[in-house]
C-alpha positions as CSV (number, residue, x, y, z in Angstrom):
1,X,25.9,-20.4,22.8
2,X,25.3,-22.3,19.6
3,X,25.6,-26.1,18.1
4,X,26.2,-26.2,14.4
5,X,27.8,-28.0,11.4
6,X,30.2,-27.8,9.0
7,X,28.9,-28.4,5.5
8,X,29.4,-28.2,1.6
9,X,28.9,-25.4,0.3
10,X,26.9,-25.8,-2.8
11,X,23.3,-27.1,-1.1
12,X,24.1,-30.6,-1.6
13,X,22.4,-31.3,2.0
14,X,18.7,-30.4,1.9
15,X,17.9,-27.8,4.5
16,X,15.3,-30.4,6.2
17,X,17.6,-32.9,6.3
18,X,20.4,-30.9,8.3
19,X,17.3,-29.3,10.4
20,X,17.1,-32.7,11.5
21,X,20.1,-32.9,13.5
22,X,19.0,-29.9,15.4
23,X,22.0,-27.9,14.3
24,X,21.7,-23.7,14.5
25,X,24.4,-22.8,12.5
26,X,25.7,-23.9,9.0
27,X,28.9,-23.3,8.3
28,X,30.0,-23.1,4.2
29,X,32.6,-21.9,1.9
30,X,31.4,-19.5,-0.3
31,X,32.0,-21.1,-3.8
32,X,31.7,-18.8,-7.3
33,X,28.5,-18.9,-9.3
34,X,26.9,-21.3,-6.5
35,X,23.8,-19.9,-6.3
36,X,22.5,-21.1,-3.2
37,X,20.1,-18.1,-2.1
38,X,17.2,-20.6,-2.1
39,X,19.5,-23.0,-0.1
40,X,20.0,-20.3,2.7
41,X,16.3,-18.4,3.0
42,X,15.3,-22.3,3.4
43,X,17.4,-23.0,6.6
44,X,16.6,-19.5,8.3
45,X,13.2,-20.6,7.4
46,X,13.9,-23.5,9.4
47,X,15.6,-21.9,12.4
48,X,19.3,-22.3,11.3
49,X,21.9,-19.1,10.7
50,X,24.8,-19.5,7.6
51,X,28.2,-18.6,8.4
52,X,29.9,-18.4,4.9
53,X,33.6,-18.5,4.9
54,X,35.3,-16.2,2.4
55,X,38.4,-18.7,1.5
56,X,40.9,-19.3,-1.2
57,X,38.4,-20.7,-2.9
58,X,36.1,-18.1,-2.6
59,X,38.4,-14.7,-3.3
60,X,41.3,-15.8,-5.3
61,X,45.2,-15.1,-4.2
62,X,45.7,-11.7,-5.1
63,X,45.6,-9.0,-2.8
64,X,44.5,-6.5,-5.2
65,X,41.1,-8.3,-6.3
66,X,40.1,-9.3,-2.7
67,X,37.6,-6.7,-1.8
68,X,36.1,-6.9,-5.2
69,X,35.7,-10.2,-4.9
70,X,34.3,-10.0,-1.4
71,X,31.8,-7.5,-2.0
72,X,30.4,-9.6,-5.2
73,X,29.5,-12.1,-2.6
74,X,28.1,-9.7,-0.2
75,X,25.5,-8.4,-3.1
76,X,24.8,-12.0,-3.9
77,X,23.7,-12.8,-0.3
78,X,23.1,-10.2,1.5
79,X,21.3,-12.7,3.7
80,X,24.1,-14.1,5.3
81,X,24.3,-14.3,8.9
82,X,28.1,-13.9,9.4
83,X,30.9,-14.3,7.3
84,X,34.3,-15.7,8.3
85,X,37.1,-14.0,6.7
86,X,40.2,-16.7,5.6
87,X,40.9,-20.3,6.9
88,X,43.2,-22.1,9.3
89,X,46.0,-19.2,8.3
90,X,48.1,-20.1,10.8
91,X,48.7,-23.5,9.1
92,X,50.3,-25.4,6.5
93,X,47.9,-27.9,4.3
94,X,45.6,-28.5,1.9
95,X,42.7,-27.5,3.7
96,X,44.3,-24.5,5.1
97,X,44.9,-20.6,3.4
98,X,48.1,-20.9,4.8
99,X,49.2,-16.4,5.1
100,X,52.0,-14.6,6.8
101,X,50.1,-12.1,9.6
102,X,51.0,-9.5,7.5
103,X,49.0,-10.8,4.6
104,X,46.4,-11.8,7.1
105,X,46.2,-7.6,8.3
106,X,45.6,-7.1,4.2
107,X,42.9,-9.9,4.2
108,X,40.9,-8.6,7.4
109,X,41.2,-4.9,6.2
110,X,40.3,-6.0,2.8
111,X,37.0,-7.6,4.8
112,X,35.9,-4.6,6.4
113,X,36.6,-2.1,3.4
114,X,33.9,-4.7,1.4
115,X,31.7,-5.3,4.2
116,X,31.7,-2.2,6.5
117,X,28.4,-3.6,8.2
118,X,28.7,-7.5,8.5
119,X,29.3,-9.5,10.9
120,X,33.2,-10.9,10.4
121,X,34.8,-14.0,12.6
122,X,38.4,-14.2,12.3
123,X,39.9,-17.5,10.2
124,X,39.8,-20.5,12.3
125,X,43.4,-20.8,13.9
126,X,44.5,-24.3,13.8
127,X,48.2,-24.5,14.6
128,X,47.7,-24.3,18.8
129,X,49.4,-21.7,19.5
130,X,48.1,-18.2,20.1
131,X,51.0,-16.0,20.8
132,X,50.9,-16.5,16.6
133,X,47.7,-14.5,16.7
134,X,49.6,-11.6,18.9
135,X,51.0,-9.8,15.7
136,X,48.0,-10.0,14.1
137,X,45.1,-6.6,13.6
138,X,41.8,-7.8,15.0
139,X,40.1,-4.9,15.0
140,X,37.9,-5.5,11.8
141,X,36.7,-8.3,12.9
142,X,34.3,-9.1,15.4
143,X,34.8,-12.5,16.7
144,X,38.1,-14.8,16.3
145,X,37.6,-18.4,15.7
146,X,39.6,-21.4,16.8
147,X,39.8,-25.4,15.7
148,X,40.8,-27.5,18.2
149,X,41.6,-30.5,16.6
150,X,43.9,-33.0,18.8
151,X,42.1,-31.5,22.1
152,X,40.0,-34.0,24.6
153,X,36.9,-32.1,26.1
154,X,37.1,-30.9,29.8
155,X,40.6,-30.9,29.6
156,X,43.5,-28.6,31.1
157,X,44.9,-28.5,27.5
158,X,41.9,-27.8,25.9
159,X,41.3,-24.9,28.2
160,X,44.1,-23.3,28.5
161,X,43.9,-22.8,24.4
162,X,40.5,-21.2,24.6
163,X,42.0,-18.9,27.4
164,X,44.7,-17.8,25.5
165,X,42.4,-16.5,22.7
166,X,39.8,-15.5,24.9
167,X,43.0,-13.1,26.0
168,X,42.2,-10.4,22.3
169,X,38.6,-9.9,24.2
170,X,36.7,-11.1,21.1
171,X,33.4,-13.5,21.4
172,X,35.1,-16.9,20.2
173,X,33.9,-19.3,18.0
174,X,35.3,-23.1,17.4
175,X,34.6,-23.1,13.4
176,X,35.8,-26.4,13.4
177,X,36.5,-29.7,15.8
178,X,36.4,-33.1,14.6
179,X,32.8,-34.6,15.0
180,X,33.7,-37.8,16.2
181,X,35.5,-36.8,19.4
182,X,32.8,-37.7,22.1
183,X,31.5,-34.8,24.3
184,X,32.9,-32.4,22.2
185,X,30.0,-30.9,20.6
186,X,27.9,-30.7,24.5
187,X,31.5,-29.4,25.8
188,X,31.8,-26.6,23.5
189,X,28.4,-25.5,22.9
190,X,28.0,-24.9,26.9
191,X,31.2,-23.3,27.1
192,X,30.9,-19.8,28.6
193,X,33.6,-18.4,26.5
194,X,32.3,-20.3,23.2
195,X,29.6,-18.8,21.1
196,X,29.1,-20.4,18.4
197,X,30.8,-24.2,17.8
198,X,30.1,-25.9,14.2
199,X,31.3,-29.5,14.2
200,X,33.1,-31.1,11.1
201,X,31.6,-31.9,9.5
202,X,28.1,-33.4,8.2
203,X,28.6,-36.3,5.9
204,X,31.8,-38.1,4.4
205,X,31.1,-36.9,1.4
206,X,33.0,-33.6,2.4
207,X,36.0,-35.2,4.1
208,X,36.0,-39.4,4.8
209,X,35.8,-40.1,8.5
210,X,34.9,-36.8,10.1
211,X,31.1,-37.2,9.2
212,X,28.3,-37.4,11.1
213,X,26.0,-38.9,9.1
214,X,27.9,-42.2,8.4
215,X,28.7,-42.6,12.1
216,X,26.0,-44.0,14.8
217,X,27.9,-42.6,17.9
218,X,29.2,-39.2,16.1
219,X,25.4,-39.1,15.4
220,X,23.8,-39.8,19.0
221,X,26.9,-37.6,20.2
222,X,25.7,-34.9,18.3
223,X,22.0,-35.1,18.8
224,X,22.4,-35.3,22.2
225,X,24.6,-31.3,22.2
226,X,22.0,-30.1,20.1
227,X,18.0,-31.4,22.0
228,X,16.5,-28.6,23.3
229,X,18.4,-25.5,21.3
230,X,16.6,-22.4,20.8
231,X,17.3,-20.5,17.1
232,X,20.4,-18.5,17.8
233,X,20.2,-14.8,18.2
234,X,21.7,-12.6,15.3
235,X,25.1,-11.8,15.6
236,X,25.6,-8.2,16.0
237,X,28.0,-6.1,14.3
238,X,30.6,-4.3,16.5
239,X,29.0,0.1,16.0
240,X,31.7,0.9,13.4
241,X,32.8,4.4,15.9
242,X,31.9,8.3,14.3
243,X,35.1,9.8,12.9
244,X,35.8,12.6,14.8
245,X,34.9,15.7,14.2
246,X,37.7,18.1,12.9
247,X,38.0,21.8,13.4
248,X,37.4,23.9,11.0
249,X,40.3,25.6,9.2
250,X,41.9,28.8,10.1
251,X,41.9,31.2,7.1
252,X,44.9,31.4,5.5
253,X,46.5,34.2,6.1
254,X,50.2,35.4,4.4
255,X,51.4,36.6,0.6
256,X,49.9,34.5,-1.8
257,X,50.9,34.3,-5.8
258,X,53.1,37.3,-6.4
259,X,52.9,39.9,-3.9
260,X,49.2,39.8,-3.0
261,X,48.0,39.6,0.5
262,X,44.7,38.0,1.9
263,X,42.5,40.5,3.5
């Protein structure tokens, strides 16, 4: 079980400055023509693991174009720990890739066509409600991921929503929770069903009043989740399964062409 952070995703934090906060994981959005390879070999050089998230912003809107897109990333950084496939799809804002869970199928298919050997986390599901998730493929992924915004830690409410994911038997992830909700961070990041939980975020500069950075009590909150954290292992890859092997075919036997038999 992991601490991390949400931040932006074009290296405007140095790595040593978000080492300081004792954070494991980094959390991004994988923007076009970044170039932020430096940026990443620098934090695993400094203990931390990158979670990019593959988003709107990342792939573009059409279906067609999404593995492409996808595996231009994947030859870009290849170092990446994990990748998170979508965002918040469940939901309706700004922030959110809002999709139907049929699109959302397409997406996650798409995911593992381009990246038959990564490590994929689900799109952080946002809306509270995980009888949503039930129509849903998970299968190419290996991990779902939640954000439990509006949720209190050590709560009935908040525990009954990781159950009910917890109920697809993927390792879960909270992607996102806001950073100033006390105990959250130490909550999470003990939580035996949680693996990985990435705080939102860093600094106001990415969204105003969610930041650590700017607040003294989001700041000691967070420090104190994260004293004493080991690196995080390396995610690992559900084994993609053999395909079966198929018999061989019988030799075809019967009038072929025009009147000729097979021997």
């Amino acid at each position: 079980m992991s601490v991390g952070l949400n931040v932006a995703g074009r290296a405007e934090y140095s790595p040593e400055e978000l080492a300081a906060t004792g954070a494991k994981w980094l959390r991004c959005v994988a923007y076009p023509f970044a170039g932020i390879r430096w940026w990443i070999d620098r934090c695993h050089d400094l203990d931390m693991k990158v979670l990019m998230v593959l988003a709107r912003e990342s792939i573009g809107d059409d279906p067609l174009m999404w593995a492409d897109n996808m595996r231009i990333f994947l030859v870009q950084y290849p170092v990446v720990d994990a990748w998170q496939v979508g965002n918040e799809s469940d939901h309706a804002s700004d922030s959110s890739w809002t999709l139907t869970q049929a699109q959302l199928n397409n997406l996650l298919i798409a995911a593992r066509v381009a990246m038959p050997h990564a490590y994929l986390v689900g799109p952080g599901l946002v809306s509270g409600q995980p009888p949503w998730a039930e129509p849903v493929n998970w299968s190419p992924v290996d991990a779902l991921a939640l954000h439990p915004y509006a949720k209190e830690p050590n709560t009935p409410e908040l525990d009954d929503l990781i159950d009910g994911y917890a109920a697809f038997g993927k390792p879960l992830w909270a992607t996102e929770f806001h950073s100033h909700t006390r105990g959250m961070a130490t909550y999470l990041g003990h939580h035996q069903r949680i693996a990985v939980a990435t705080a939102f975020c860093y600094s106001d500069g990415m969204v105003p009043g969610f930041g650590i950075k700017e607040d003294p009590g989001a700041w000691a909150d967070f420090l104190s989740a994260t004293a004493g954290q080991q690196p995080a292992p390396a995610p690992r890859p559900t084994p993609v399964p053999a395909p079966s092997p198929q018999p061989a075919p019988e030799p075809a036997t019967g009038w072929i062409g025009d009147g000729l038999k097979e021997a």
